[in-house]
N, C-alpha and C positions, 0 to 999 in steps of 0.2 A: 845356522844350526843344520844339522844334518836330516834329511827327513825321513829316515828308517830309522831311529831312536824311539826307545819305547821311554814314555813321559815318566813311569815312577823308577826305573835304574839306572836311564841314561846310555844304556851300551845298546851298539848296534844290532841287528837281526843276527847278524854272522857271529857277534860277539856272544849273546845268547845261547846261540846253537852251539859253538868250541865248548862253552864254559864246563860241560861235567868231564869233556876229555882232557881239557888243558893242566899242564902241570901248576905248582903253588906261582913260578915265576913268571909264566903266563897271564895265570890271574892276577899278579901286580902290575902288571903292565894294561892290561885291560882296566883296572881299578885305576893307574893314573891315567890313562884317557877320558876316564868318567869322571875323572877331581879337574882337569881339565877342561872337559868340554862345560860342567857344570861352575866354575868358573867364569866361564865366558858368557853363557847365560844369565847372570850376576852382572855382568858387564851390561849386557844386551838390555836387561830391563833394569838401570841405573843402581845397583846397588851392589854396594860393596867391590866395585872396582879398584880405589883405591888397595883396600890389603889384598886383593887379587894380585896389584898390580907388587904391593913391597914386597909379598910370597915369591914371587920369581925374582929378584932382586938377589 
């Protein structure tokens, strides 16, 4: 896990701070890094990796 993630959005410090100038397709791209990372988190403390893993399939 990354350790500039803030624990309740999941997006990075940088991500935060772009977020009110970023355009809509900006912020989807930052929202799948956060379904992403939070994913993996899932992963990291045993749960739900299976449809984690058929999701990218």
């Amino acid at each position: 896990m990354e350790a500039d993630l803030c624990a309740g959005c999941f997006r990075t410090i940088d991500e935060i701070a772009r977020w009110a100038n970023v355009d809509d397709d900006g912020k989807r791209l930052i929202l799948a890094a956060v379904a992403q990372r939070r994913r993996g988190l899932d992963c990291d403390a045993g749960r739900a990796c299976k449809a984690a893993t058929d999701e990218a399939a």
